[in-house]
Z-matrix of the N, CA and C atoms (Angstrom, degrees):
N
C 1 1.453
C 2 1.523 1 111.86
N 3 1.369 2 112.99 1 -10.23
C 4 1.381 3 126.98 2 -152.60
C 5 1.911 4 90.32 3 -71.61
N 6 1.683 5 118.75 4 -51.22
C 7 1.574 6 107.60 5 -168.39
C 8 1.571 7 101.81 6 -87.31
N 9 1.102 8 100.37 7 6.91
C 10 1.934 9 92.19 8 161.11
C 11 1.760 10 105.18 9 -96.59
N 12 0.674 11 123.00 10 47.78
C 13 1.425 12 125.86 11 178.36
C 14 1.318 13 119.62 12 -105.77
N 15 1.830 14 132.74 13 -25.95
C 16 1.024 15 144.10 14 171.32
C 17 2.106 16 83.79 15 -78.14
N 18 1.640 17 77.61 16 152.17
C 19 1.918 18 91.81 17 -178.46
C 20 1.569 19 111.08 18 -83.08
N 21 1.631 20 100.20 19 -32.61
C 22 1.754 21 103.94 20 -173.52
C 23 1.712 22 106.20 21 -77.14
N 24 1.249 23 124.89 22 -12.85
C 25 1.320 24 123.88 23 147.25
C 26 1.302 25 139.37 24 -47.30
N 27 1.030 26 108.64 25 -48.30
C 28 1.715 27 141.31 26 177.54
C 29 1.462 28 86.19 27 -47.86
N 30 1.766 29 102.23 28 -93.61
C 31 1.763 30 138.11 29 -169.52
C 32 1.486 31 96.84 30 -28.46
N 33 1.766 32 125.34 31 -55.31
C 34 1.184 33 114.20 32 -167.51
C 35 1.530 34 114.62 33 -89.74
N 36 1.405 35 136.28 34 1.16
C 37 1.113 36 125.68 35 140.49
C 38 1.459 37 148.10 36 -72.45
N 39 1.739 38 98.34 37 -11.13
C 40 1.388 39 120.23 38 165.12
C 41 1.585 40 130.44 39 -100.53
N 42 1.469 41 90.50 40 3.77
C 43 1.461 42 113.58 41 178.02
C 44 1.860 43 90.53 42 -84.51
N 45 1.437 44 81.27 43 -67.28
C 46 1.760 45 73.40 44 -167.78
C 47 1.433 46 124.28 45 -67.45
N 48 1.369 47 129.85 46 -21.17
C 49 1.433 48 122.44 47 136.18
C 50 1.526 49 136.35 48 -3.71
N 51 1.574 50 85.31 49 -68.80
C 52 2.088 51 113.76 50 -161.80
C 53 1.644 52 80.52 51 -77.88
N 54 1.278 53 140.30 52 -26.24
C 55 1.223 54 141.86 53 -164.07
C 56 1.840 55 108.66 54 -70.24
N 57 1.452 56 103.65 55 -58.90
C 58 1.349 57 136.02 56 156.40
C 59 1.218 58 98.25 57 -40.74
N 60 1.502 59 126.45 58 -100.17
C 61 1.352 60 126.82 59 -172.49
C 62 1.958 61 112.41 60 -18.53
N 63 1.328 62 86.18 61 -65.41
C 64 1.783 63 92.53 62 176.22
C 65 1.721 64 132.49 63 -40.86
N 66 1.611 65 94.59 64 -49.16
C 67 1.360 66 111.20 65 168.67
C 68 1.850 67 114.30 66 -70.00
N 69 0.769 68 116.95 67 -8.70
C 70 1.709 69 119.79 68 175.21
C 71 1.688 70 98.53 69 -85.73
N 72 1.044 71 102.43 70 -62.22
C 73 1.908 72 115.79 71 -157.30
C 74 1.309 73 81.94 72 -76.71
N 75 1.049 74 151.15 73 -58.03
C 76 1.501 75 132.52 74 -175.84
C 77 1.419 76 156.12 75 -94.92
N 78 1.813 77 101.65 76 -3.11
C 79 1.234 78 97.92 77 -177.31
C 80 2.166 79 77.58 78 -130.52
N 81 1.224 80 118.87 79 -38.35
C 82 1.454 81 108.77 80 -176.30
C 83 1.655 82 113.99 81 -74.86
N 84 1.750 83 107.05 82 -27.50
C 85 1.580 84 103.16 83 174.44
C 86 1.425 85 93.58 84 70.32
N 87 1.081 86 138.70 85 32.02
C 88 1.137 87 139.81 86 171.24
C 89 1.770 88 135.12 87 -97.76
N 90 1.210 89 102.16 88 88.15
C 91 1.837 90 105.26 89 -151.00
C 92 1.726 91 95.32 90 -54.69
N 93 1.543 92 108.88 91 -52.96
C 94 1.867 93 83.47 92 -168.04
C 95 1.092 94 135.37 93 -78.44
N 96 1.053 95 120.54 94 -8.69
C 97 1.762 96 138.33 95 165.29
C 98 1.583 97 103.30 96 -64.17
N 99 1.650 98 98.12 97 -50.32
C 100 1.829 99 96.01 98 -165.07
C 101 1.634 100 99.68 99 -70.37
N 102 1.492 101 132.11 100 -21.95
C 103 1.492 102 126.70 101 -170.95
C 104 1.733 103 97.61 102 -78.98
N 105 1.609 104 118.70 103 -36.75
C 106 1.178 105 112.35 104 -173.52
C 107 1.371 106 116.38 105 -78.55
N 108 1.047 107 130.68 106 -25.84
C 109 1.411 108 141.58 107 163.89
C 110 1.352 109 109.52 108 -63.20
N 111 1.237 110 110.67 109 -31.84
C 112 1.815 111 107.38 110 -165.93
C 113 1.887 112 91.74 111 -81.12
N 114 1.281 113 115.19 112 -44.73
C 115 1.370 114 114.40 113 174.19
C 116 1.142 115 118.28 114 -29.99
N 117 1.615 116 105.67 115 -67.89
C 118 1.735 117 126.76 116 -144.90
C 119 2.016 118 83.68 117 -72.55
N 120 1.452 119 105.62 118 -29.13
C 121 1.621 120 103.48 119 -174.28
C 122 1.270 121 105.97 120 -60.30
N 123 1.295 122 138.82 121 -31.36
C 124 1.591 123 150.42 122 -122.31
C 125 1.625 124 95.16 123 -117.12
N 126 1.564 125 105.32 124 -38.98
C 127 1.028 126 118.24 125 -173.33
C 128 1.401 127 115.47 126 -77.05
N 129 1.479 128 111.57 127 -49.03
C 130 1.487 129 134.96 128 174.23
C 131 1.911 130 116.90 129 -45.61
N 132 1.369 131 99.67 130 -26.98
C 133 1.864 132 121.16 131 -169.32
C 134 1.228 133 102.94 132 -111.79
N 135 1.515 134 118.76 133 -21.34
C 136 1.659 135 123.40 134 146.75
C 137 1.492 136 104.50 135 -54.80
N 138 1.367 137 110.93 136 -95.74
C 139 1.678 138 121.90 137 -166.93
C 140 1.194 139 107.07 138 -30.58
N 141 1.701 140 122.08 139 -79.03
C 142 1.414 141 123.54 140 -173.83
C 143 1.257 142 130.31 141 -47.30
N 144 1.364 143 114.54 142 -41.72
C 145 1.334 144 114.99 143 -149.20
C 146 2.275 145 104.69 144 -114.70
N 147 1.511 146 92.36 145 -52.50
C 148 1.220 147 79.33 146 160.28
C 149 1.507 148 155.58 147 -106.97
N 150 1.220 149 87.92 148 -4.47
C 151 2.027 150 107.31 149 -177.05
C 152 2.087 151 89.44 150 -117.38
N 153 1.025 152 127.93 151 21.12
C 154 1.397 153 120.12 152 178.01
C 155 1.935 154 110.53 153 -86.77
N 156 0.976 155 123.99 154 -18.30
C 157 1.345 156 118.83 155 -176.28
C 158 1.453 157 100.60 156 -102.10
N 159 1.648 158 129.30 157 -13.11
C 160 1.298 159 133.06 158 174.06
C 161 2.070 160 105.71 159 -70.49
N 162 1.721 161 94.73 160 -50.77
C 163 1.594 162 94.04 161 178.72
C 164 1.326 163 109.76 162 -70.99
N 165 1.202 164 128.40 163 -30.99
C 166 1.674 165 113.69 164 165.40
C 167 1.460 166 123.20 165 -43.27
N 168 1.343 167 101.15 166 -31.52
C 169 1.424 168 99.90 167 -151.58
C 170 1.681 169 105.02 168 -97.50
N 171 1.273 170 102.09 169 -28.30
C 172 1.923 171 105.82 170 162.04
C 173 1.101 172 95.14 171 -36.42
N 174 1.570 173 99.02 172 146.88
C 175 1.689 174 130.63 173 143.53
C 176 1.786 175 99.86 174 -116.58
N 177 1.649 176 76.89 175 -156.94
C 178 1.644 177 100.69 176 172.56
C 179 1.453 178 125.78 177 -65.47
N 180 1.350 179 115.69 178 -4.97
C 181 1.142 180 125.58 179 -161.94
C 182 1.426 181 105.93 180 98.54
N 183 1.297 182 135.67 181 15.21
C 184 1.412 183 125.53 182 -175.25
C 185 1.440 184 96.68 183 -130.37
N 186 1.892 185 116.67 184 127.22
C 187 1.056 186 123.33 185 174.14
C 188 1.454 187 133.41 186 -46.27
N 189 1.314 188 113.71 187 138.87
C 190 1.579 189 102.30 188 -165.01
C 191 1.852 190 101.68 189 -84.19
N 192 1.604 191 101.41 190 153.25
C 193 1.696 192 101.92 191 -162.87
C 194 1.428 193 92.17 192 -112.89
């Protein structure tokens, strides 16, 4: 998780994702590509954006001193 830590990293891997996603559903009309893309997108704005300062902040289970 450590080189996802800069933000313009994040943005530009979910750019090109939502990019993907877009190009399926709209120019290929392609339902299973566009559902799997829409996932991995869903997933991508999960990890990065909203549960990303929670996985930083795990350890081992041992409080930080």
């Amino acid at each position: 998780m450590g080189w996802f830590k800069p933000l313009y990293r994040r943005v530009i891997l979910i750019a090109i994702i939502a990019v993907w996603c877009g190009w399926e559903w709209l120019y290929n009309h392609d339902q299973f590509w566009g559902l799997i893309t829409a996932a991995a997108l869903a997933y991508g704005v999960w990890t990065f954006f909203i549960n990303f300062e929670n996985e930083l902040n795990k350890t081992d289970g041992k409080p930080k001193s």
